[in-house]
C-alpha positions in Angstrom: 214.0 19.9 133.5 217.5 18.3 133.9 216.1 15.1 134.0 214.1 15.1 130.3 217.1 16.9 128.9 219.0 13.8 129.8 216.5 11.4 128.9 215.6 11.0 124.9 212.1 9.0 125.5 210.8 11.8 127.3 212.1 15.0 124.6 211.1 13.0 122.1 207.7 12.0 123.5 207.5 16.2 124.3 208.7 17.1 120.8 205.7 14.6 119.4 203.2 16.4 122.0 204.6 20.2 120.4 204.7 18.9 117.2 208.1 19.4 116.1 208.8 16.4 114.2 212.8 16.4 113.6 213.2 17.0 117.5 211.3 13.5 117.9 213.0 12.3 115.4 216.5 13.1 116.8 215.4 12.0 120.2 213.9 8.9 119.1 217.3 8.1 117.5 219.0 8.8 120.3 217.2 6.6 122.2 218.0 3.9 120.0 221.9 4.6 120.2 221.6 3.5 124.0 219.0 0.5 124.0 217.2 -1.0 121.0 213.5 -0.1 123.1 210.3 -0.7 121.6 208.9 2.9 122.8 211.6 4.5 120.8 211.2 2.4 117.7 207.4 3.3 118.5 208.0 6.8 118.9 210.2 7.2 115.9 207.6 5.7 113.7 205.4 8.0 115.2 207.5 11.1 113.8 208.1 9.5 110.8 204.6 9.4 109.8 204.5 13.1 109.5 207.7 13.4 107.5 208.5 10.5 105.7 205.4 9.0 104.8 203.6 5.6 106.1 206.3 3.2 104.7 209.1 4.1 107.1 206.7 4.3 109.6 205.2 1.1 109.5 208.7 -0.3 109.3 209.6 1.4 112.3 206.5 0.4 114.3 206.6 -3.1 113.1 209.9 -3.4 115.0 208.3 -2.0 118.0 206.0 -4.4 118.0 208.1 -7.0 118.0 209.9 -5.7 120.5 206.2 -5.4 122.6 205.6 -9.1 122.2 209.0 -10.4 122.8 208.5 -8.3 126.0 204.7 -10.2 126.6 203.5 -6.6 126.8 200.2 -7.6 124.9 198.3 -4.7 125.4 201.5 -2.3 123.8 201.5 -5.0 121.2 197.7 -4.5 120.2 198.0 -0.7 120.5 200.7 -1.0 117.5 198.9 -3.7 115.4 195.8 -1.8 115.2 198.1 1.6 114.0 200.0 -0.5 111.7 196.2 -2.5 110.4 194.6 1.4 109.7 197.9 2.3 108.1 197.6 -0.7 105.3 193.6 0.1 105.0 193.8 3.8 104.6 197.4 5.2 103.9 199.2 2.5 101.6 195.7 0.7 100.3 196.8 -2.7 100.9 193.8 -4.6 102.7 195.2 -8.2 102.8 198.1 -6.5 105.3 195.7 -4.6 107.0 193.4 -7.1 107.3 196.0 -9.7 108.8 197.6 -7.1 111.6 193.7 -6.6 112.5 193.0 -10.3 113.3 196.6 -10.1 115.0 195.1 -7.0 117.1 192.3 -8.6 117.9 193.6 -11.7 119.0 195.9 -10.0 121.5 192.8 -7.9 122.8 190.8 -10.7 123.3 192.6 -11.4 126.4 193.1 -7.4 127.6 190.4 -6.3 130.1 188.2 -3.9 127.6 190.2 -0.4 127.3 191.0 2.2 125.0 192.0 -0.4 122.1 188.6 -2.1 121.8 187.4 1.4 120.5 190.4 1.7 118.2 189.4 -1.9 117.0 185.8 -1.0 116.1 187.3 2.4 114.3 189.7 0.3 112.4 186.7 -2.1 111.7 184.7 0.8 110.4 187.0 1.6 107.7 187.2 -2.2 106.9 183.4 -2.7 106.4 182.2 -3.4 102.9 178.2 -2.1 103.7 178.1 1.1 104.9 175.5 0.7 107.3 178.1 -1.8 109.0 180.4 0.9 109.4 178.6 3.3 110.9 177.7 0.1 113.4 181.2 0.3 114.1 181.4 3.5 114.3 178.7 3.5 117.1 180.5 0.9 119.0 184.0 3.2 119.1 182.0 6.4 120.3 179.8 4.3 123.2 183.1 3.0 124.8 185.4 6.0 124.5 182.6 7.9 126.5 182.5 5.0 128.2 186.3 5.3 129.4 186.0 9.2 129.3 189.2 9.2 126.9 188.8 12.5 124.7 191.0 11.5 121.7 188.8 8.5 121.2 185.9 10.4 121.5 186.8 12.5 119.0 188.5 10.3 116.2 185.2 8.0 116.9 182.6 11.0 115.9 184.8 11.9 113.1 184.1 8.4 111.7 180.7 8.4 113.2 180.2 11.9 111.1 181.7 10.9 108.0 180.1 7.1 108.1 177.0 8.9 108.3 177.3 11.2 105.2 178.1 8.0 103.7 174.5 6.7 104.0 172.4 10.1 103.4 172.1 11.3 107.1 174.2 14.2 106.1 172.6 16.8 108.4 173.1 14.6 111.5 176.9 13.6 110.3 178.7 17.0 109.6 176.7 17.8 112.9 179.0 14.9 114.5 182.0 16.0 112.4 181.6 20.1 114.4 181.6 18.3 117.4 184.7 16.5 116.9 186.5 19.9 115.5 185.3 21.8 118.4 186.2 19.2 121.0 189.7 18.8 119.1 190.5 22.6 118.7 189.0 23.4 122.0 191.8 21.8 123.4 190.7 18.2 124.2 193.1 16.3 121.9 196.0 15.2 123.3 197.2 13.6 120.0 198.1 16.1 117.0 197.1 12.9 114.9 193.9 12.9 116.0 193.7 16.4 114.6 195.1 15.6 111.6 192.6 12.2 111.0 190.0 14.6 112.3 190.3 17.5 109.3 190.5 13.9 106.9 187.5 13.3 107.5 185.9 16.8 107.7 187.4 16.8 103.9 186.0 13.7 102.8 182.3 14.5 104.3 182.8 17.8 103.0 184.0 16.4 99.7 181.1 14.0 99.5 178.2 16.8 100.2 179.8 19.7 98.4 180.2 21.3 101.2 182.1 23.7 100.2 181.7 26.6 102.9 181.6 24.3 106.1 185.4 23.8 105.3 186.1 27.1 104.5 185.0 28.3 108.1 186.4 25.2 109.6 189.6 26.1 107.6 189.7 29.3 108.7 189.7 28.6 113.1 192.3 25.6 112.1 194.1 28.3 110.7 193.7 30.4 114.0 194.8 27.5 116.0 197.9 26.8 113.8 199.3 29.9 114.6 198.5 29.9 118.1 200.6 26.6 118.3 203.4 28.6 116.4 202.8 27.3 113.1 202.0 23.3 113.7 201.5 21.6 110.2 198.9 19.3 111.5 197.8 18.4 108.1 201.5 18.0 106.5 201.2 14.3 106.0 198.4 14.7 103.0 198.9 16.4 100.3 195.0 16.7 99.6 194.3 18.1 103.2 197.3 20.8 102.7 195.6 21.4 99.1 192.1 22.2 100.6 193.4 24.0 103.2 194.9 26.2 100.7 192.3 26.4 98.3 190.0 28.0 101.2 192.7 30.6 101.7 192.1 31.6 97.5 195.7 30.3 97.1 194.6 27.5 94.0 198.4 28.2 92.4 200.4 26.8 96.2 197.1 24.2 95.8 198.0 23.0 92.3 201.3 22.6 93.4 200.5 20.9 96.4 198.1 18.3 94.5 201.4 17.6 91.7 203.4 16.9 94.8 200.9 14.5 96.2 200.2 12.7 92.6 204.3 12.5 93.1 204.0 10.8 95.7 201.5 8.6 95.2 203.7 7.3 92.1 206.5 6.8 94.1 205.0 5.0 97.1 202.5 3.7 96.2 200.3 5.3 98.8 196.7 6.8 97.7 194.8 9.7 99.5 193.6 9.4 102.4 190.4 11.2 102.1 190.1 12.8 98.4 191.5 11.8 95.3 194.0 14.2 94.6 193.9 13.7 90.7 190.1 14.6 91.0 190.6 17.5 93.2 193.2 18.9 90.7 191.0 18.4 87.2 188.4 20.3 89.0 190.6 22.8 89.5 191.8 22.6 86.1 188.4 23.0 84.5 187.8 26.0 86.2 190.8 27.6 84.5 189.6 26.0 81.0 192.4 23.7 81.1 190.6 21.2 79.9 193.1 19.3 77.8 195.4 19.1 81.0 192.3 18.0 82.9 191.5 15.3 80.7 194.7 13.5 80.8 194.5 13.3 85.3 190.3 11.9 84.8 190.8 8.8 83.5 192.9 7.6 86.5 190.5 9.4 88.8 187.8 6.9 90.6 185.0 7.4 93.1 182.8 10.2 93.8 182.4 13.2 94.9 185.1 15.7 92.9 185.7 12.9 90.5 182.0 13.1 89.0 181.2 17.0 88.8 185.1 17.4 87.5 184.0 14.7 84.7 180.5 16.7 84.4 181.5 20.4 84.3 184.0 19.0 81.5 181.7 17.2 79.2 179.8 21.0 79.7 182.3 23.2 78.9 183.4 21.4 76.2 179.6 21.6 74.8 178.8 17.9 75.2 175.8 17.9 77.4 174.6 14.2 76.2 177.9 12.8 77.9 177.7 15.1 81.3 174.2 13.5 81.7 175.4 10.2 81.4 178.2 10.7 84.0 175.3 12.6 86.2 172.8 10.0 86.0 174.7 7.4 86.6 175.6 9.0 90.2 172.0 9.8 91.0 171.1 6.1 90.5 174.2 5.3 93.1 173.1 7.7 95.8 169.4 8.5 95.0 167.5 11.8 94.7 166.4 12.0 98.0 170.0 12.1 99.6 171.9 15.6 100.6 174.9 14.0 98.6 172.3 14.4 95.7 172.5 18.3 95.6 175.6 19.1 93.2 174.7 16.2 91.0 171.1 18.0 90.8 172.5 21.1 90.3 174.8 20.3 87.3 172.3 17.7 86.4 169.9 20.9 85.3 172.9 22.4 83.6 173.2 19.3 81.1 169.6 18.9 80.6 168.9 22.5 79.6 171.9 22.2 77.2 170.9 19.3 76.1 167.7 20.7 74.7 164.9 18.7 77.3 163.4 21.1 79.3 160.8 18.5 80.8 164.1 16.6 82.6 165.7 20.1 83.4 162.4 20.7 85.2 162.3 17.6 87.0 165.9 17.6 88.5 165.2 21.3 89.5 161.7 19.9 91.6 163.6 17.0 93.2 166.6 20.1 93.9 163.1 22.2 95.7 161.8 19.0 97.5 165.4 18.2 98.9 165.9 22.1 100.1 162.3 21.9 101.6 163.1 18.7 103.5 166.4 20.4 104.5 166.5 23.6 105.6 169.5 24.1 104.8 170.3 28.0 103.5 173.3 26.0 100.8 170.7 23.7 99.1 167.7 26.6 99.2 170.5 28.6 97.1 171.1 25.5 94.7 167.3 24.7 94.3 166.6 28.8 93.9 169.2 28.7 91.4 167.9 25.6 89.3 164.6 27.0 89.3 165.5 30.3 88.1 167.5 28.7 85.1 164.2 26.4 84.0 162.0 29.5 84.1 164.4 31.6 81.7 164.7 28.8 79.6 160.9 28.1 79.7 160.2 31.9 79.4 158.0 31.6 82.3 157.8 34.3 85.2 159.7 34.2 88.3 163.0 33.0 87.1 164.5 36.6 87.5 163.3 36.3 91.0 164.7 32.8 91.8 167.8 33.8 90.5 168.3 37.2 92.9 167.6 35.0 96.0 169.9 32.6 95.0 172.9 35.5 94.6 171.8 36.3 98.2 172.3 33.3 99.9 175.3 32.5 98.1 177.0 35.5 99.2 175.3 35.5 102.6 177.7 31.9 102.6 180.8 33.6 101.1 180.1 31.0 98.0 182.2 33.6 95.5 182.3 30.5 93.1 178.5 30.2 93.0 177.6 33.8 93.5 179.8 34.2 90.1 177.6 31.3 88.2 174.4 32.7 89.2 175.1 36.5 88.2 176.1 35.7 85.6 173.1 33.7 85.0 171.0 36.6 85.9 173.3 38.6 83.4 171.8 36.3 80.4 167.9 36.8 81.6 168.3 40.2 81.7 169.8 41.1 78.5 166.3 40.9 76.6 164.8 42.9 79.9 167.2 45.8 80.8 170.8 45.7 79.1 171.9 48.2 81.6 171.2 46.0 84.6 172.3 43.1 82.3 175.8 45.0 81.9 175.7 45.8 85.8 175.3 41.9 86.4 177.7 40.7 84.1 180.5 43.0 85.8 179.4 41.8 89.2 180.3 38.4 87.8 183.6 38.7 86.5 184.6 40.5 89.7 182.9 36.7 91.5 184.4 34.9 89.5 188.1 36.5 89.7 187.5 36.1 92.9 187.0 32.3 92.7 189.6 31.9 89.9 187.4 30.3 87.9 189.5 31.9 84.9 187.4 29.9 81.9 184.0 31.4 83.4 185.4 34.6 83.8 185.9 34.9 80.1 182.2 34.1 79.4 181.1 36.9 80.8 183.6 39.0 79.3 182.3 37.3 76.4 178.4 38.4 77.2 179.4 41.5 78.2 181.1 42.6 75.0 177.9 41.1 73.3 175.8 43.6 75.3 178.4 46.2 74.0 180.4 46.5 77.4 184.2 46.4 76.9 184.9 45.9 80.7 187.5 43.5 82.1 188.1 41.8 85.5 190.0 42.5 88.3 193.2 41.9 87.9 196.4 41.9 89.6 199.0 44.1 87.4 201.7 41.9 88.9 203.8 39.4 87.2 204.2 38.0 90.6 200.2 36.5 90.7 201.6 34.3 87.3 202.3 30.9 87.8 205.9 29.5 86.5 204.8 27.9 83.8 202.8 31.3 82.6 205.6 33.3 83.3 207.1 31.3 80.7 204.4 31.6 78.3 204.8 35.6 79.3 208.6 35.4 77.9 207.4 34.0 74.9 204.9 36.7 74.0 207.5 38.9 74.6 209.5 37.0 71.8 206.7 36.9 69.9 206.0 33.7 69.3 202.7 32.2 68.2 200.5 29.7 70.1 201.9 27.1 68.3 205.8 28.3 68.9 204.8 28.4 72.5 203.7 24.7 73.0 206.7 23.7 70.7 208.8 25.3 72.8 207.4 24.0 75.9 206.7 20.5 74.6 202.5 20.8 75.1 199.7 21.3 72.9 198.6 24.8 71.2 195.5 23.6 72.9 197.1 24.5 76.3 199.5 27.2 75.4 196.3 28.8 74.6 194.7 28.5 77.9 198.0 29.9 78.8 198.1 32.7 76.8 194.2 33.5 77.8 194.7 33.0 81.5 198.3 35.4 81.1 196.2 38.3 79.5 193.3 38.3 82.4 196.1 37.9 85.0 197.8 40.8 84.0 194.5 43.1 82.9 195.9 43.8 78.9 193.8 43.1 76.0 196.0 41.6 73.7 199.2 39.9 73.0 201.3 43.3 72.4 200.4 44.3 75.5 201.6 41.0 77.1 204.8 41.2 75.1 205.2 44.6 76.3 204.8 43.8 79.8 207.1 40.9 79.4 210.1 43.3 77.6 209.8 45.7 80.6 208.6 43.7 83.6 210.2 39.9 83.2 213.7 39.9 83.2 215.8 36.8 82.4 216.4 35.9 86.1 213.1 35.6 86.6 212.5 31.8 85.5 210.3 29.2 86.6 211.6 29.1 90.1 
């Protein structure tokens, strides 16, 4: 013990290990006060990462690479180059650097006997390639020599690109199968590196993102949360923003999750770095929409590319806002880019219905909702049997055929069987609409079941429809809510002062510099929150409950 206390490579290289970052950090720094060494300019960089972001770390690295080659240590020199080339490619999106420290990588490795390196150049390689059948080639390569070398971090960033290249092309079942290898493997104790963690749950996200996967990462979430407290509280997923957010979001926390993406969007601005696995302006206009924020949603959508979140946050928009013509434009459009036939398919089915049954063509409702059946059929998979029982039930009420009651019950089964409070919420209160010419008592009982869902979810704008419906069938129930000022977000507890004041929508979003558009969505998502029915009893909660000292924080 006396001998790492005295020596700052070693703490800092066991401070990296425990992952307590400023410890490293320190050590690495004290390193560098006695010699100018590449393995503390390495190491540093390598704490850096997780706190300050890929641009000091790449700085730092770069001099340690340097250092490597003015050394002739060629193999230490690759090992960096390679870091630095996936860096450029996947942290800072700048492929002309990352493309040059690659050929520099494998230059150096051309003359290395084959090692650990020659599987980081294929990985590096597979986030390079343009086809995505080349990647998953590379992919291949990286996982046949780390099993090769019996090295378990390789092994298991290697199926996490394996996994995720192979969503990428359709074979979803067989890569999220690779991706609960990798997690097992990697919280079973076989990484040695907390980056290969934290790459790890990137790629989980972005399979998960690109199949609507939904529940995988929730139960994923949940033993990643285990482990993080076992290891007293390590942030493996600090460095993005997006990864925190999801995290979050599977814990029901969506206020910390909005935050979280506004501080990644920050970010991004100020470094120019992007996300490294989902689009965090997507993620957060999905989020958005489900409050009815629309108008604040809107505004992030524009600068939002890709797939995945980006094309059912631009569908569910066009829906809620009533324009069904332009959600099957956006829906369509994705189909043609993935197929019908693919798993990635099944939320752009699903929505797909949605748009065709608003827009009035029940023959292309029907359609989407056979190709959602054939997919679930091929699948056997219990999330897409819920998505296809679901479609199905909403062509038959709108058809007036028989069975649609029926389709609609299984799907509220499986849903729930998943823990899919988002989508249980949808489809009761789908049922809720085909029963309320059948049996307006079990109508009623359907649409309360909803709300509670879909307060559940906080999927605040659906929540009001079936408040809406329910009033219709002459029921005057509201959700759950919390009764606490605390469950407001600071900008509603603002809006909450106001009421007090007694300001109007429009005096709200003058005082706050938005629209009356959004000080509505405000106002509406204030009054659920707190369980009143109107503004008085807002501004009477805010006169007794929201003192002056209680600001936006």
């Amino acid at each position: 013990m006396a001998g790492l206390a005295t020596d700052p490579l070693a703490v800092g290289k066991a401070a990296l290990a425990a992952g307590d970052w400023p410890a490293a950090r320190a050590a690495f720094e004290a390193a560098l006060d006695r010699d100018d060494a590449p393995e503390a300019r390495d190491g540093l960089g390598r704490a850096l990462w997780w706190t300050a972001g890929p641009a000091r770390a790449i700085a730092e690295r770069t001099h340690a690479y340097s250092g490597y080659r003015q050394r002739g240590d060629d193999r230490a020199a690759a090992h960096v180059a390679l870091w630095i080339a996936h860096e450029y490619q996947v942290g800072v999106a700048n492929p002309a650097a990352a493309g040059g420290w690659l050929a520099r990588a494998a230059g150096l490795l051309e003359h290395v006997p084959q090692g650990p390196d020659h599987a980081r150049l294929e990985l590096v390689l597979c986030e390079r390639a343009g086809e995505r059948l080349e990647a998953r080639q590379h992919a291949k390569a990286a996982l046949e020599i780390a099993r090769r070398l019996g090295d378990p971090d390789l092994e298991i960033a290697a199926l996490g690109r394996l996994g995720l290249a192979e969503v990428r092309v359709g074979a979803v079942e067989s890569g999220m199968s690779r991706l609960d290898e990798a997690m097992a493997a990697a919280l079973g104790g076989e990484a040695a590196d907390l980056e290969t963690l934290g790459e790890l749950c990137c790629n989980l996200l972005a399979a998960c993102d690109q199949t609507g996967d939904v529940d995988r990462l929730r139960q994923w979430n949940r033993l990643l949360d285990e482990a993080t407290h076992q290891r007293h509280e390590l942030p493996v997923m600090s460095f993005c923003g997006c990864c925190s957010a999801e995290a979050l979001i599977a814990g029901g926390r969506l206020e910390d999750a909005e935050r979280e993406l506004a501080r990644a969007l920050r970010v991004e601005d100020r470094t120019g770095t992007h996300g490294r696995c989902v689009d965090p302006r997507a993620r957060l206009a999905d989020l958005l929409v489900r409050q009815g924020r629309f108008e604040e949603a809107e505004q992030l959508l524009p600068g939002a590319d890709g797939d995945g979140w980006t094309v059912r946050a631009r569908a569910e928009l066009h829906l809620m806002r009533g324009e069904p013509a332009a959600a099957t434009v956006v829906l369509e459009r994705r189909l043609r880019q993935i197929g019908s036939e693919s798993l990635l398919a099944v939320t752009v089915l699903d929505l797909l219905v949605q748009g065709r049954l608003a827009g009035g063509d029940l023959d292309a409702a029907t359609e989407a909702a056979r190709s959602l059946e054939a997919l679930a059929a091929a699948a056997g998979i219990d999330r897409v049997t819920a998505y296809a029982e679901r479609a199905l039930g909403r062509v038959a009420g709108a058809a007036g055929t028989a069975g649609g009651l029926e389709h609609l019950e299984r799907a509220v089964a499986i849903f729930s069987r998943l823990g899919m409070d988002l989508e249980v919420g949808r489809s009761r209160l789908d049922l809720a609409r085909g029963l309320r010419t059948v049996d307006r008592r079990a109508a009623i009982v359907e649409g309360r079941n909803a709300m509670v869902a879909l307060h559940t979810a906080r999927a605040s704008y659906e929540r009001d429809t079936a408040a809406a419906l329910l009033r219709e069938l002459g029921d005057d129930s509201r959700p759950l809510a919390a009764h606490a000022v605390q469950d407001l977000t600071p900008r509603e507890i603002e809006v909450l002062r106001l009421l007090g004041e007694g300001l109007t929508n429009a005096e709200i979003a003058r005082r706050l510099f938005i629209s009356t558009k959004t000080a509505g969505n405000h106002v509406s998502s204030v009054l659920m929150k707190l369980g009143v029915r109107n503004r008085s009893q807002a501004a009477a909660v805010a006169r007794t409950r929201v003192g002056h000292e209680q600001g936006p924080g």
